[in-house]
C-alpha positions as CSV (number, residue, x, y, z in Angstrom):
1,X,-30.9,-42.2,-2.2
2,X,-30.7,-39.5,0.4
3,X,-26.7,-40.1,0.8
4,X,-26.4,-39.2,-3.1
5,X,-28.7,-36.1,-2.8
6,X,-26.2,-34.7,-0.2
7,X,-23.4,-35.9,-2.1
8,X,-24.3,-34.4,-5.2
9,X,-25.6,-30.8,-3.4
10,X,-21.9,-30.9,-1.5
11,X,-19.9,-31.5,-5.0
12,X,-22.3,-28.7,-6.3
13,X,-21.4,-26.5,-3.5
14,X,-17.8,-27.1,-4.0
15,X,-17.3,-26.0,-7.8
16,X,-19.2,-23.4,-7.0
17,X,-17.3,-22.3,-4.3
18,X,-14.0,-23.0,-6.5
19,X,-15.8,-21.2,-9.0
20,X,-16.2,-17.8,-6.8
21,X,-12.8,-18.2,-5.4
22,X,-11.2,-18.5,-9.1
23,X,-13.1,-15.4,-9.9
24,X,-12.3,-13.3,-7.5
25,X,-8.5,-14.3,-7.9
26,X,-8.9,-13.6,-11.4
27,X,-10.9,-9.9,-10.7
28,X,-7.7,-9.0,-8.9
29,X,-4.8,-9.6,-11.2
30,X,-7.0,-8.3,-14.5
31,X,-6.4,-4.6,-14.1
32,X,-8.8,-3.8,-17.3
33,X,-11.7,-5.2,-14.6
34,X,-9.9,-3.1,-11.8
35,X,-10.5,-0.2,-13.9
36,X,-14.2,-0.3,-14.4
37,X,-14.5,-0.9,-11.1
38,X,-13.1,2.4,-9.9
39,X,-14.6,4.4,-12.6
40,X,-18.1,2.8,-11.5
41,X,-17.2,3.8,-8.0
42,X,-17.4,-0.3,-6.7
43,X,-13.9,0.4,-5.8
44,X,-12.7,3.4,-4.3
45,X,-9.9,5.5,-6.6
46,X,-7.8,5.5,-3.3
47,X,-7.7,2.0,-3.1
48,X,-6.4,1.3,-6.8
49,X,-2.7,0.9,-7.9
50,X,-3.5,1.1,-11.8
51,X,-0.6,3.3,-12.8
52,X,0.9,3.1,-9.3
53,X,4.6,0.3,-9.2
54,X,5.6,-1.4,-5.8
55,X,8.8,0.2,-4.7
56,X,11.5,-0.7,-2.5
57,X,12.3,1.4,0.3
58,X,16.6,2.1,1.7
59,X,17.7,5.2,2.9
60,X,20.8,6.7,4.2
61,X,21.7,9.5,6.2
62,X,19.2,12.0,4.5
63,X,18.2,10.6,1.3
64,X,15.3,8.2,1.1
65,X,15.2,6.1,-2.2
66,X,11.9,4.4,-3.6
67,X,13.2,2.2,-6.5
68,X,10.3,0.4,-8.8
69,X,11.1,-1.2,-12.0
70,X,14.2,0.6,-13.7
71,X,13.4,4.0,-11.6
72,X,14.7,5.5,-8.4
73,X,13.1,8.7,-6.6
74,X,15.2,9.9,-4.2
75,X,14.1,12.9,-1.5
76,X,16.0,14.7,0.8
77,X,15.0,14.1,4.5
78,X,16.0,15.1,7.8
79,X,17.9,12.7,10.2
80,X,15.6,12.6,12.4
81,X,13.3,11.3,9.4
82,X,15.7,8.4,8.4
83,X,16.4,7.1,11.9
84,X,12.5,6.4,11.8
85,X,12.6,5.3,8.9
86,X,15.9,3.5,9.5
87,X,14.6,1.5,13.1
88,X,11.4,0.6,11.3
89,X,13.4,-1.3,8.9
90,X,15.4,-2.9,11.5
91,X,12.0,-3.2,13.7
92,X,14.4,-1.2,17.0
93,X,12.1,0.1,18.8
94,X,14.0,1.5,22.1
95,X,12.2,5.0,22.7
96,X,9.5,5.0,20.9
97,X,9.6,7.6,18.3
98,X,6.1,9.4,16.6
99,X,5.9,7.3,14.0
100,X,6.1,3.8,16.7
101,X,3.4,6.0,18.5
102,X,1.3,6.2,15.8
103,X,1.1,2.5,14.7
104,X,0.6,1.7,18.4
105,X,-2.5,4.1,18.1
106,X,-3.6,2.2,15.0
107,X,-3.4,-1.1,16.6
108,X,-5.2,-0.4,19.4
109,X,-8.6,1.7,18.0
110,X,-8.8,-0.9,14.7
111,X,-7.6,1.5,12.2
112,X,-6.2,-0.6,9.0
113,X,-3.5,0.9,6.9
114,X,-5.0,0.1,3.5
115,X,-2.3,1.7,1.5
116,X,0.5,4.1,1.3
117,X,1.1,6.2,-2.2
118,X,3.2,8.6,-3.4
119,X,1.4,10.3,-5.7
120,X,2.5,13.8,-6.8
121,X,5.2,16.1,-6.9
122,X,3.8,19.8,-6.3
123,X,5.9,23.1,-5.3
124,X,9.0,21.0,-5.5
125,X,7.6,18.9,-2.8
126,X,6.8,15.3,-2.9
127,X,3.2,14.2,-1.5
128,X,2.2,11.4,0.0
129,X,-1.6,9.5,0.7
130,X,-2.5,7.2,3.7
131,X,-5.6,5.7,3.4
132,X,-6.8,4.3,6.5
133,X,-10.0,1.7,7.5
134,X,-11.6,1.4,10.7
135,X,-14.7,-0.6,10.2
136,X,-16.8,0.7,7.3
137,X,-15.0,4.5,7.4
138,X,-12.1,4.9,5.3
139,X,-9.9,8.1,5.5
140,X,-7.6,9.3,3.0
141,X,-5.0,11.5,4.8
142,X,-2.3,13.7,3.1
143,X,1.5,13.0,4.1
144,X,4.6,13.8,3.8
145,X,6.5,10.6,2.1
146,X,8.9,10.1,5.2
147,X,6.3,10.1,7.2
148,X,4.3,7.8,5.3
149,X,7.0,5.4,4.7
150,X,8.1,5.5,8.3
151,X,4.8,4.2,8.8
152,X,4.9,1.4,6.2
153,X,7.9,0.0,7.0
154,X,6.4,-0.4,10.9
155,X,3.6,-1.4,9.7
156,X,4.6,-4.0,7.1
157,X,2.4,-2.2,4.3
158,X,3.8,-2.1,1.0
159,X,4.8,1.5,-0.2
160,X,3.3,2.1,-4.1
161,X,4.8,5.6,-6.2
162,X,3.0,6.9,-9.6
163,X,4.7,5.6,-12.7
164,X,4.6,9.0,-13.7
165,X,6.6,10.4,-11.3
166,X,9.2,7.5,-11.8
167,X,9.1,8.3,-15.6
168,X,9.2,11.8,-15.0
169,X,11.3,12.7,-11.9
170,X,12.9,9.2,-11.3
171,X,16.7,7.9,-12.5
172,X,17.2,5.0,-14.5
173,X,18.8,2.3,-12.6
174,X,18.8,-0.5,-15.2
């Protein structure tokens, strides 16, 4: 009798443990739910992606490209800007240069990279966000995109642009 009592509570415990976890996988693909949970302020507006695409990162000598969906961006850099940017790609790290420094910093105090946006174009200049974790204090620090992709590409985050700036100041690659 006692065998089928914990039986039963352990089968209960499962679905409702598979329960939660289906949830919760569901909450985070259903971008309609997303949404209400920003505008209630559950989830922080830095933390979103709703209008935000995953781009791909490549660059060349000065030129760095973000390409999501049928859209490029491209933005002139410095050289200096795409070696970094170039080596954390490749993962080279011989000297290490301010961005390596950085991450290094990162690892070792606890700070999390959350999330790396582009997210407006202002004064002919594209702008950048960084939102960082370390325990319960999140910052949100302004960046140039180099500097923030730099970063991403070191730090294996995935770098997300503003559909409307690939609809507005982006070429169509498809």
């Amino acid at each position: 009798m006692r065998r089928q009592s914990r039986d039963r509570e352990r089968l209960l415990t499962i679905i409702f443990v598979s329960f939660l976890v289906g949830l919760m996988i569901g909450l985070y693909f259903y971008e309609p739910v997303i949404e209400e949970l920003v505008k209630s302020g559950i989830l922080l507006p830095e933390l979103s992606t709703l209008g935000y695409e995953a781009a791909s990162v490549a660059v060349d000598e000065d030129t760095l490209y973000l390409s999501a969906g049928c859209y490029q961006l491209s933005m002139l850099i410095s050289d200096d800007q795409a070696l970094s940017i170039e080596r954390g790609m490749d993962n080279i790290v011989t000297r290490p240069l301010t961005h390596d420094i950085f991450a290094e910093v990162a690892d070792n105090f606890g700070l999390e990279v959350l999330i790396i946006k582009i997210d407006s174009f202002k004064d002919n200049t594209y702008r950048a966000r960084i939102v960082v974790r370390q325990n319960n204090k999140i910052l949100d620090i302004d960046s140039r995109p180099s500097d923030a992709v730099a970063l991403a590409v070191r730090m294996n985050k995935q770098v997300y642009v503003k559909e409307a700036l690939l609809n507005e100041y982006g070429v169509e690659i498809c």
